[in-house]
C-alpha positions in Angstrom: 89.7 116.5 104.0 86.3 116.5 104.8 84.4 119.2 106.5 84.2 117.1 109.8 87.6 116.8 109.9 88.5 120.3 108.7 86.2 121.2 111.8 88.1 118.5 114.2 91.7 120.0 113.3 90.8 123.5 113.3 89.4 122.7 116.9 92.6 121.3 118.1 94.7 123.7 116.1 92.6 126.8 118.0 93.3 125.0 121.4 97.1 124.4 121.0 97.5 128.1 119.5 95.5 129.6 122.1 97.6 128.0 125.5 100.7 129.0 123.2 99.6 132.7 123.0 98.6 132.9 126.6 102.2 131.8 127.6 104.1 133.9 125.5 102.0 136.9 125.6 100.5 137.4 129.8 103.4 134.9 131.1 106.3 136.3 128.3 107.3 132.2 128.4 107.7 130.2 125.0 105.8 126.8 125.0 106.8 126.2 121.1 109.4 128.3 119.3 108.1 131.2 116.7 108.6 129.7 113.7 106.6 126.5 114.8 104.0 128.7 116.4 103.5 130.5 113.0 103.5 127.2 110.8 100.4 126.8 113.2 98.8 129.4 112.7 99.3 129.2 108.6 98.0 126.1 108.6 94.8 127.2 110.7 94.4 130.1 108.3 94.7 128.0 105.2 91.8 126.0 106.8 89.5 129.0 107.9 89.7 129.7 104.0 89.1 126.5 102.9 86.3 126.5 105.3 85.1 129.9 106.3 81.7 128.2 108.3 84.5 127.6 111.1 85.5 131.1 111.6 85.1 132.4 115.0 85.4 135.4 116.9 87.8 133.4 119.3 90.2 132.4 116.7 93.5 133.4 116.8 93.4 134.7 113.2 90.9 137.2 114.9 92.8 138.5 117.7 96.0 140.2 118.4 97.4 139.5 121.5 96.6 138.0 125.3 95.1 139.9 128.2 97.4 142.2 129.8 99.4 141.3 133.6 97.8 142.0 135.9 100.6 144.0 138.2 99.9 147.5 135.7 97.4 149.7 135.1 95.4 149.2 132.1 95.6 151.5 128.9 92.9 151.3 126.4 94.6 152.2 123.1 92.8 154.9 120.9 93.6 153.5 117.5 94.2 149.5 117.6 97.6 148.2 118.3 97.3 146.1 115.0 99.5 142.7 114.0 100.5 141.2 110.6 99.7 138.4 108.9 102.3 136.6 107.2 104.0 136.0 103.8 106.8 133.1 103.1 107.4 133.8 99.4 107.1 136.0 96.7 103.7 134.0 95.8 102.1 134.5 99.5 102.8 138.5 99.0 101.7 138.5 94.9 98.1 137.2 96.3 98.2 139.5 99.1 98.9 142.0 96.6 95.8 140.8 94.3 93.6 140.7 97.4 94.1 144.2 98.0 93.8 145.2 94.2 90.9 144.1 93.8 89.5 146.0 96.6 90.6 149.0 94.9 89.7 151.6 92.3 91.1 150.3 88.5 94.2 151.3 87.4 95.8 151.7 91.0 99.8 151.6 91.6 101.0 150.6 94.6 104.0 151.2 95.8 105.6 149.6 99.2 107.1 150.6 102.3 109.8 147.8 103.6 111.3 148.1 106.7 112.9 145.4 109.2 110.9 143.7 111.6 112.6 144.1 114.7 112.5 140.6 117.4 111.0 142.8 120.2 108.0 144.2 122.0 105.6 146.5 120.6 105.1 149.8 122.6 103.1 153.3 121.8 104.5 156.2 123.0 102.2 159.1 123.6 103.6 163.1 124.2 101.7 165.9 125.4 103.0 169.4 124.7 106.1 167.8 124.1 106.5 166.0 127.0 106.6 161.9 127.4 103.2 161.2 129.2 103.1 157.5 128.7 104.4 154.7 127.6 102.1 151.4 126.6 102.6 147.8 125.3 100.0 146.6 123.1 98.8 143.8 125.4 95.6 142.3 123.2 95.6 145.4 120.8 93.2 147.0 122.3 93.9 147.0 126.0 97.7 147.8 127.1 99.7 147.6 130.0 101.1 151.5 131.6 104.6 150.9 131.8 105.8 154.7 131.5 108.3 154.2 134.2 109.8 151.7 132.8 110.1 153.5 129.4 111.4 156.0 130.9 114.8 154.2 131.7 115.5 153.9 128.1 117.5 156.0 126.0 117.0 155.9 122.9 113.3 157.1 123.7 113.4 161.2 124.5 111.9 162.0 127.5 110.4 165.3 125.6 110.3 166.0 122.0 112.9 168.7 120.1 112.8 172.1 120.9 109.8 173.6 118.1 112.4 175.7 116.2 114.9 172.8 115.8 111.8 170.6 115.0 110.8 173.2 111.9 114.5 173.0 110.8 114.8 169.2 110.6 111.2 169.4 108.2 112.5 171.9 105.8 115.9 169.8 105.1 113.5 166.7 104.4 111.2 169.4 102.7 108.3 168.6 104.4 107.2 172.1 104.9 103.5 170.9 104.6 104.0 169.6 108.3 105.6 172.9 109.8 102.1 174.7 110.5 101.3 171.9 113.4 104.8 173.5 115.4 104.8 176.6 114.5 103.0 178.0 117.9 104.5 175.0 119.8 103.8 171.7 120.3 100.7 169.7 119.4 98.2 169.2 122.3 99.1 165.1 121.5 101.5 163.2 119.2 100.9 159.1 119.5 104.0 157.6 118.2 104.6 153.9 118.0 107.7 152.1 118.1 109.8 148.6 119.2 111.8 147.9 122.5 114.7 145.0 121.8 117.8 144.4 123.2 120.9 143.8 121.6 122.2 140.1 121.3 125.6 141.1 123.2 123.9 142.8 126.0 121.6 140.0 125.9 124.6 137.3 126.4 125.5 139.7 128.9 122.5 139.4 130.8 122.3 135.0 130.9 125.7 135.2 132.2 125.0 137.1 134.7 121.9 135.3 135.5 123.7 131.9 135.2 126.1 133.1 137.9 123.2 134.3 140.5 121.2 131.1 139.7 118.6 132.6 137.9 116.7 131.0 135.1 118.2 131.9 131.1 116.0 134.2 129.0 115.3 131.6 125.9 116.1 134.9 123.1 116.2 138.8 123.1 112.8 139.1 122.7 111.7 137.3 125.9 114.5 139.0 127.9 113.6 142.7 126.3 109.7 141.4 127.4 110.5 140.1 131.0 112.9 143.3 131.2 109.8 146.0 130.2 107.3 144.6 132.4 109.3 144.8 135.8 107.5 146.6 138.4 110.9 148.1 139.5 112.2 150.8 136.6 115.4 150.4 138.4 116.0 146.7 136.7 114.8 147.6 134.2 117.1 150.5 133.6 120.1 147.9 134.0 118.8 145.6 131.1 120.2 148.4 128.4 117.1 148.2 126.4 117.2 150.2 123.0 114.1 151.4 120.6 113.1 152.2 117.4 110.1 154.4 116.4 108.1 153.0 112.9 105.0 154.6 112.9 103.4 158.2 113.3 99.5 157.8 114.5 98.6 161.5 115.1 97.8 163.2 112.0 100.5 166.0 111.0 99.6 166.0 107.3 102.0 162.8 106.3 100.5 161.4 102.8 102.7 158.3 103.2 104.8 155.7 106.0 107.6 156.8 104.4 107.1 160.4 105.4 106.2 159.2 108.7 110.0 158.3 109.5 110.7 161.1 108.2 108.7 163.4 110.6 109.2 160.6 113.3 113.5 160.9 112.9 112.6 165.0 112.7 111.0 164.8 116.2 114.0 163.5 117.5 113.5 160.1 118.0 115.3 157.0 117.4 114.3 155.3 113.8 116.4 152.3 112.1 118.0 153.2 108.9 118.0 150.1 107.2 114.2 150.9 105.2 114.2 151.1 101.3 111.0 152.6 99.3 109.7 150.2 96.7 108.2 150.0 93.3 107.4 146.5 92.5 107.0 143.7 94.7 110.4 142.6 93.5 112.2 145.1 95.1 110.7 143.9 98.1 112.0 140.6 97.8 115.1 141.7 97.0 114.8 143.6 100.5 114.1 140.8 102.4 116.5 138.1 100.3 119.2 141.0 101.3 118.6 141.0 105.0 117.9 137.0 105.2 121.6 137.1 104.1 123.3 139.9 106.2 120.8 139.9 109.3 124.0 137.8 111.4 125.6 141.8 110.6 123.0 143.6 113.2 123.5 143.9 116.4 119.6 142.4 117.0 117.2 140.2 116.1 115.0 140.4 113.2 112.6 137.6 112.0 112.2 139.3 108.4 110.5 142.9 107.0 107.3 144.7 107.7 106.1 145.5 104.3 103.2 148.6 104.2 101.6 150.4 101.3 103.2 153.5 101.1 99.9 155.6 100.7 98.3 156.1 103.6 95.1 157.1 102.0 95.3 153.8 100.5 96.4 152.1 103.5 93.1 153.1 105.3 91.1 152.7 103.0 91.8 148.7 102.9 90.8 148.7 106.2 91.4 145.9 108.9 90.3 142.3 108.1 90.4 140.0 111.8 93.6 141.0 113.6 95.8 142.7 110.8 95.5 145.8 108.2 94.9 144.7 104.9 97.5 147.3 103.9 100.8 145.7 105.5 101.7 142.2 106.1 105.1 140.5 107.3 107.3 138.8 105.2 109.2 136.2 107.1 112.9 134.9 106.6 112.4 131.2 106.2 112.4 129.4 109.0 114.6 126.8 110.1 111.3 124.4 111.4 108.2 124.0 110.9 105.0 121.9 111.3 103.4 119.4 108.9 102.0 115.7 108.9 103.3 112.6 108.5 101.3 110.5 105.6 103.5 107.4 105.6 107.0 106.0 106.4 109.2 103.9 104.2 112.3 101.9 104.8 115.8 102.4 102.6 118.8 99.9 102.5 121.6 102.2 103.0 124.9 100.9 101.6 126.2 99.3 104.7 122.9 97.0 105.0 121.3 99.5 107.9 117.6 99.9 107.5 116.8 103.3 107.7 112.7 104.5 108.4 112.2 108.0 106.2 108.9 109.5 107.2 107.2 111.1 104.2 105.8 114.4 105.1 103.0 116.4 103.7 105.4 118.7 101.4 106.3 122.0 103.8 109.2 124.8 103.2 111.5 125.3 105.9 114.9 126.9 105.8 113.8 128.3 101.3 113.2 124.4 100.9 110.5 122.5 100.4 110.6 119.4 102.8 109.0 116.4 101.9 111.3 113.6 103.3 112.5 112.9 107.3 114.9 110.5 108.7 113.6 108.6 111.8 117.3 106.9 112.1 116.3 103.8 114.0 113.6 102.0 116.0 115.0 103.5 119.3 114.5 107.2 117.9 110.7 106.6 116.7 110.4 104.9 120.5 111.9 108.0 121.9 109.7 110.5 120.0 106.5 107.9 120.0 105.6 109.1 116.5 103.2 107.6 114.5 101.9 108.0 111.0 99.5 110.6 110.7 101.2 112.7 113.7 101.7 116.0 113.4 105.5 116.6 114.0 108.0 119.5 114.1 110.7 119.0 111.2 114.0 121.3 111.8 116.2 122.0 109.2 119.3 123.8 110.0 121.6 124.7 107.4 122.4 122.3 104.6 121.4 120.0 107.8 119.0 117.1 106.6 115.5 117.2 107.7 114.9 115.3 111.1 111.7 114.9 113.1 112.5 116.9 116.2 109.1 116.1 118.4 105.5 115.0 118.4 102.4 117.8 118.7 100.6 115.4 120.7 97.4 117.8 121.3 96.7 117.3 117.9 96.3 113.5 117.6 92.5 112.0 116.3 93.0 108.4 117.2 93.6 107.9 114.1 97.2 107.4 113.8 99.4 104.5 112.9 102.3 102.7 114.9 105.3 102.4 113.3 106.3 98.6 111.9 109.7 98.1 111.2 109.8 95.2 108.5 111.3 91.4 109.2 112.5 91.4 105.6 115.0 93.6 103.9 112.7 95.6 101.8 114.8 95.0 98.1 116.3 91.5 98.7 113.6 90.1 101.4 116.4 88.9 103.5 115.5 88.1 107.0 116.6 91.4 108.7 119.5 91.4 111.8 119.3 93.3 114.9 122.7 95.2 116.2 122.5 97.3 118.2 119.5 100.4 117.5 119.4 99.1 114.3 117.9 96.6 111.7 120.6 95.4 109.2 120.1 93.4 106.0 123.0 90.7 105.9 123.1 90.0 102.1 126.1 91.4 100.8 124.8 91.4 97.3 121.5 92.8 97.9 120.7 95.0 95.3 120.1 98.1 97.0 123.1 98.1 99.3 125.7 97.5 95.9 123.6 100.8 94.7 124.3 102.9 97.7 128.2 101.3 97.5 128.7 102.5 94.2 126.9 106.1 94.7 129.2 106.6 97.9 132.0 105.0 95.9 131.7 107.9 93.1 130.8 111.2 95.1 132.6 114.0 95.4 134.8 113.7 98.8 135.6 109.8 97.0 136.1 109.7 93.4 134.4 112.7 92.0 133.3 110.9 89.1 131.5 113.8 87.9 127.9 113.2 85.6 127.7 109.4 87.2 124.8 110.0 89.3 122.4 107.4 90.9 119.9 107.3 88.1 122.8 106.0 86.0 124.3 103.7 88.3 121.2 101.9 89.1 120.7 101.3 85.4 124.2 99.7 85.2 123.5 97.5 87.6 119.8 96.2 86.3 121.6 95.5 83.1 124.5 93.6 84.4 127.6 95.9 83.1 128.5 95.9 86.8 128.4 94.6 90.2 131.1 96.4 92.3 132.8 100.3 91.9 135.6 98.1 90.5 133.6 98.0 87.5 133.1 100.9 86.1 136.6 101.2 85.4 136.0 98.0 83.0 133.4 99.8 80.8 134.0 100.1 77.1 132.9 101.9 74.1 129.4 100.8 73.1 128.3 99.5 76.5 126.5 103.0 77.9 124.7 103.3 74.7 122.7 100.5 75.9 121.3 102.7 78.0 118.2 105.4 77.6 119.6 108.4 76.8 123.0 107.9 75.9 124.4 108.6 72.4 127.9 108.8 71.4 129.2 111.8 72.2 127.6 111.3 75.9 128.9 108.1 76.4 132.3 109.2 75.4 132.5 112.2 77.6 131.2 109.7 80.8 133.8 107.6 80.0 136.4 110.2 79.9 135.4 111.1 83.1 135.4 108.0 84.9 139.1 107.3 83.6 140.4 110.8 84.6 139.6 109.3 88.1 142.3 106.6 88.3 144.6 108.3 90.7 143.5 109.0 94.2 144.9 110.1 97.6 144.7 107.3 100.3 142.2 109.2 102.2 139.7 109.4 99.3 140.3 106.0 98.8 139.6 104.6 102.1 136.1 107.1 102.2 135.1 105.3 99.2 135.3 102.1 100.6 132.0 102.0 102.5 133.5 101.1 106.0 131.0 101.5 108.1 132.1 104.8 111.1 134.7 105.4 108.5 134.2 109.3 107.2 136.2 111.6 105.9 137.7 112.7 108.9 138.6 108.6 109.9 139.6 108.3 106.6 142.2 110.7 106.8 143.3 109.1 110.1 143.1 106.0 108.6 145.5 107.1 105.6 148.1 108.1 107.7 148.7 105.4 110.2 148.8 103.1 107.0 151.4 105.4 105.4 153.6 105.1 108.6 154.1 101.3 107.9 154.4 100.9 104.2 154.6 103.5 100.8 151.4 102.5 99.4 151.0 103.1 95.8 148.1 100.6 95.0 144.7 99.6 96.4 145.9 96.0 97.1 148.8 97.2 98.7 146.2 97.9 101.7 145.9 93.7 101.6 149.7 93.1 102.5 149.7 96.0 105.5 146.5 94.5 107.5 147.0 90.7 107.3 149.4 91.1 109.8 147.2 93.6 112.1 145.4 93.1 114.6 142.4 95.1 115.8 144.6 96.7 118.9 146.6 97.9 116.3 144.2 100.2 115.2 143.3 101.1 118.6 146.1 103.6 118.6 144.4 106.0 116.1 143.2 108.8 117.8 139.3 108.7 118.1 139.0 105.3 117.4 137.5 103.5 120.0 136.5 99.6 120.5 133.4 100.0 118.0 135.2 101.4 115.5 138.5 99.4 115.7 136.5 96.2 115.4 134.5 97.1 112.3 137.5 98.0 110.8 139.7 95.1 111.8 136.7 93.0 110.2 136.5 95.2 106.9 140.1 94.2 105.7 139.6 90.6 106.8 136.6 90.1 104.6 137.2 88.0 102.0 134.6 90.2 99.5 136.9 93.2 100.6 139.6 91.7 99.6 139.1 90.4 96.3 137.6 94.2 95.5 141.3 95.9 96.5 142.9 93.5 94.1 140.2 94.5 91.2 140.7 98.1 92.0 144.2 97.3 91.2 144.1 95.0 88.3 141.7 98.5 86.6 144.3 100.7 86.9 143.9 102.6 90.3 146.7 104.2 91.3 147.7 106.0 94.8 149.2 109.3 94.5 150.2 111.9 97.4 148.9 115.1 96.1 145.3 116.2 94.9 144.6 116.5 91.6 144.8 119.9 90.2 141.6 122.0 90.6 138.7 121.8 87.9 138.0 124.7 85.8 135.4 127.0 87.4 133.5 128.0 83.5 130.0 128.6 85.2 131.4 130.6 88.3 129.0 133.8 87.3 126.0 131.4 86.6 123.0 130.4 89.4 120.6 127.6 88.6 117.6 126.2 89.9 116.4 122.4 88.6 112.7 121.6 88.6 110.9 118.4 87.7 112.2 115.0 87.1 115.2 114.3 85.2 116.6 111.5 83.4 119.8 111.2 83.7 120.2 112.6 87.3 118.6 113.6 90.2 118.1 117.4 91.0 121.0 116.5 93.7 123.5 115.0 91.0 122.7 117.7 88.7 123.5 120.9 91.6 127.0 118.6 92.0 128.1 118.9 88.7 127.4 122.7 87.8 128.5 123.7 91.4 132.1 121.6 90.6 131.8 123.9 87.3 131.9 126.9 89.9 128.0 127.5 89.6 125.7 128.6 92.1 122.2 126.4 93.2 119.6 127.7 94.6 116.1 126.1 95.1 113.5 129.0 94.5 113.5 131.8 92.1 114.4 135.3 92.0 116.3 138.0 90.0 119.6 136.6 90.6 119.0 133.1 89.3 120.3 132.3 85.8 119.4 129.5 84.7 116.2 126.9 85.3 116.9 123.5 84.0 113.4 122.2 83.6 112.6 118.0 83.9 109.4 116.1 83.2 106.5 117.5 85.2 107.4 120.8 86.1 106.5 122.7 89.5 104.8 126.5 89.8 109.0 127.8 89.3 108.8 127.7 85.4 105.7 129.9 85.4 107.4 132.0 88.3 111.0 132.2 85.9 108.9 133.7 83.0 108.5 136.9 84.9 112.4 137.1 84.7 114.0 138.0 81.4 117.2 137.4 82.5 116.3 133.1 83.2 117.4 131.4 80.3 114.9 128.2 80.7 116.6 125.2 79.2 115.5 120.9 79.2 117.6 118.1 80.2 118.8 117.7 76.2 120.2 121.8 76.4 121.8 121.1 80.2 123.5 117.9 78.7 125.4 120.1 75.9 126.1 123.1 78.0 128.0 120.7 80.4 129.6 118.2 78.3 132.5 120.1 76.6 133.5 121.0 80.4 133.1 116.9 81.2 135.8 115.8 78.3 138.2 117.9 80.4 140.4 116.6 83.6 
């Protein structure tokens, strides 16, 4: 990127970030959703690095908040109401961690703080001899908004401190004696406390409904309705919206050395602090934190977005100072999120195995949900109408779940004039058949196209089909460019000697493939018809499928499915629940194609036989284990490879950490083999190692 354009974006990126801010912050309304916003605003800081001759005072990297409403008195804060920057991974918070290190003496230990970072507003309390004098949001950081009222009406805050005596108590059972000379003749003149107000998810179901049935627009999340809830100029509503609060952080000075101390003194004044906070040693123990709560956070009662993680030491902790809006000393370490932002370089076009054209944007590489993105699917011609996307757009990609990646919408505001329409392709892009329309979609009409026998076959051997386990694309695709197939049928026809044709099969390997591929004769009529590749026909269908063709016939072989639909017609199959006129004629057609046939029969002349029950269940030897694949490998793809050792009873997971086991490492490596060094539990092993691990547990049915 050149500095022009570095300039341009950041420009565009300031603009968008800015209106977003405005809304959410002085109007409490959400123009994108949090994790979008902050994929923004990463991006725009990675830029300002890049190109620090950008940097200005009006960037949002450089402020905290927007300008407070304009209904409550203003409160200038003392001490600045500060915000965080963010970490995604245990890389973003290692080079926060190097920053700050190297802004400190030699020699220094740190150790950290980690507490959850609660989805809700920040507020600072403020008590004078004792008593609750005001209550404050943090507005812009520096100028707040007076809504002591409205604090009031909550109960978890305490309207006045603990009695002095009971106070003193509560610091000698924590042994914090050092802090019992500031009560000992009564309050202090001041104590500034700072805290969160939230609301609980039920309470805020509670509230929609109740707003649905007055007619009343929806609060979009907790957050917004805990926001909208502490800034009404009537305390009374505001008392009805069962708010709650937690206190984090002790500003007046009452001889605390570190944060951790602080809840201490905090829970010892008698006000509300959350439990769930661990003291750590190593940054590791912070990740192990967050991974923790990433996992259990649906077990809370509220909202959290990931963990506040602060140097423990508060001499240390000022001493780092402030650097634009956040303390050098704390940062936040997101859960990750679900969407994000990113660009899209190009778009290609796949043949999938029922001849539909499929346009799959490739996207500048992004992490969303612990992934790393690189692929969308734009589904059809009508979809990339619908979104008006063009390469070079900057787009919001969602991932939910084991969901795959879709483009979700366009960032418009950040288009150059430089972007590219979408062209779908006359041709089919393996075969160069002229293309079909039906329907939304382009369809290549050569039933022997190359890349549409490929995607048969694969469909034909995964898991909810065959389960022909260690016959992955890699190797199917080689098959077919050396002729020993040209249908599923096939594979059942390979011999001893043919794989070794192949790179990287020797004798032992071929034998256990082919071991595998014959333990897979006998089926169930469900998995059967799934493997079939008829097009709306899933697993569900399948099954549905299966049993209206059991009511007419015991069916024992593939062909047998020949005999019971030559005499049907396609109102026949109109009786199936779900099936309606779309689906009933592309079945109806699948059984009378000639093709279709004549692959039933050779099913049947290879020794495929229907049987009523499953198969017995594989052994589970690598239950305990977790592995993580990086860089390319040869026999499989990372995908094929997490099938097999997760059929073995093994865990995937794609980034690393403590509880991983294994890393199965390809050609060409990412940054996860230098990161699995730092674990002496990984046992780091090639393809070659993987291939014998696995293959005594392939020889067995």
């Amino acid at each position: 990127m050149t500095r022009e354009e570095a300039k341009e974006r950041i420009e565009k990126l300031k603009e968008i970030i800015n209106k977003a801010r405005y809304y959410y912050h002085v109007l409490n309304q959400d123009l994108y959703p949090p994790e979008v916003l902050d994929s923004l605003k990463r991006e725009l800081f990675e830029l300002e690095q890049k190109f620090p001759e950008f940097i200005t005072p009006d960037s949002p990297t450089q402020r905290i908040g927007g300008e407070p409403l304009k209904e409550f008195l203003k409160v200038r804060h003392k001490v600045p109401m500060l915000s965080f920057n963010d970490a995604f991974s245990l890389e973003d918070l290692k080079n926060w961690e190097e920053r700050n290190l190297k802004l400190l003496p030699p020699n220094v230990k740190l150790e950290y703080f980690a507490e959850l970072k609660i989805d809700g507003l920040a507020i600072k309390l403020v008590y004078k001899n004792g008593i609750l004098a005001l209550g404050a949001t943090r507005g812009d950081g520096y100028l707040g908004e007076d809504v002591t009222q409205n604090i009031k009406t909550i109960e978890a805050i305490p309207l006045s401190l603990l009695p002095p005596s009971e106070i003193i108590e509560n610091l000698k059972k924590e042994g914090l004696e050092k802090v019992i000379k500031y009560f000992e003749n009564g309050y202090p003149e001041e104590i500034e406390i700072r805290g969160e107000v939230f609301m609980h998810k039920k309470d805020f179901e509670d509230l929609n409904k109740e707003r649905e049935k007055l007619g009343e627009p929806l609060f979009a999340n907790p957050r917004n309705a805990a926001a909208g809830s502490l800034r009404q100029l009537d305390p009374k509503i505001t008392a009805k919206r069962k708010l709650d609060s937690f206190a984090y952080d002790l500003v007046t000075d009452l001889g605390q050395r570190t944060h951790e101390e602080e809840h201490k003194i905090l829970k010892c004044l008698g006000l509300k602090t959350n439990p769930n906070t661990k003291l750590c040693k190593s940054l590791n123990e912070v990740l192990e934190f967050r991974n923790y709560w990433e996992k259990n956070r649906d077990k809370l009662t509220f909202e959290i977005d990931g963990i506040v993680v602060q140097i423990n030491e508060n001499k240390i902790f000022q001493e780092l100072g402030v650097v634009g809006k956040a303390p050098r000393g704390a940062i936040a370490f997101k859960f990750s999120p679900k969407e994000g932002t990113t660009i899209i370089e190009d778009v290609i076009f796949q043949v999938g195995r029922t001849g539909i054209i499929t346009p799959v944007a490739i996207l500048k590489p992004i992490e969303i949900g612990g992934v790393t993105v690189s692929r969308a699917s734009l589904h059809n011609e009508d979809e990339i109408k619908r979104l008006g996307v063009k390469i070079g757009d900057t787009v919001v990609v969602v991932r939910a779940g084991d969901v795959i990646p879709q483009v979700d919408r366009v960032i418009t505001e950040l288009r150059t004039g430089k972007e590219k329409e979408i062209v779908f392709p006359e041709n089919c892009p393996r075969c160069k058949t002229k293309l079909i329309k039906e329907g939304a979609y382009y369809k290549c009409p050569n039933k022997n196209c190359f890349a549409t026998q490929k995607e048969r076959i694969i469909h034909f051997v995964s898991k909810p089909a065959f389960d022909i386990l260690g016959l992955g694309e890699k190797i199917v695709e080689k098959l077919l460019d050396v002729g020993l197939i040209s249908d599923p049928a096939d594979l059942f026809t390979l011999k001893v000697g043919d794989l070794r044709k192949l790179p990287g099969f020797d004798v032992l390997s071929e034998k256990n493939l082919l071991k595998s591929i014959e333990s897979r004769k006998k089926i169930t009529l469900n998995r059967l018809i799934y493997s079939l590749s008829i097009p709306h026909i899933g697993e569900e269908n399948a099954k549905l499928l299966s049993e209206f063709f059991k009511k007419r016939k015991i069916i024992k072989t593939p062909a047998d499915l020949i005999e019971i639909t030559q005499n049907l017609k396609a109102v026949n199959y109109g009786i199936i629940p779900g099936f309606g006129e779309k689906i009933v004629r592309e079945v109806d057609n699948w059984f009378k194609d000639e093709n279709n046939k004549k692959l039933l029969k050779k099913l049947t002349e290879v020794g495929i036989e229907i049987v009523e029950e499953e198969e017995k269940r594989r052994p589970q030897p690598l239950k305990k284990e977790v592995f993580v694949f990086t860089g390319e490998l040869e026999r499989w793809s990372r995908e094929e490879a997490k099938r097999i050792v997760e059929n073995l009873g093994a865990q995937t997971v794609d980034s690393i950490s403590s509880r991983v086991t294994y890393l199965v490492v390809g050609k060409n490596p990412g940054s996860k083999l230098e990161k699995a060094k730092k674990y002496p539990n990984i046992k780091i092993i090639n393809e070659e190692e993987f291939l014998k691990m696995i293959e005594p547990y392939l020889e067995k049915k």
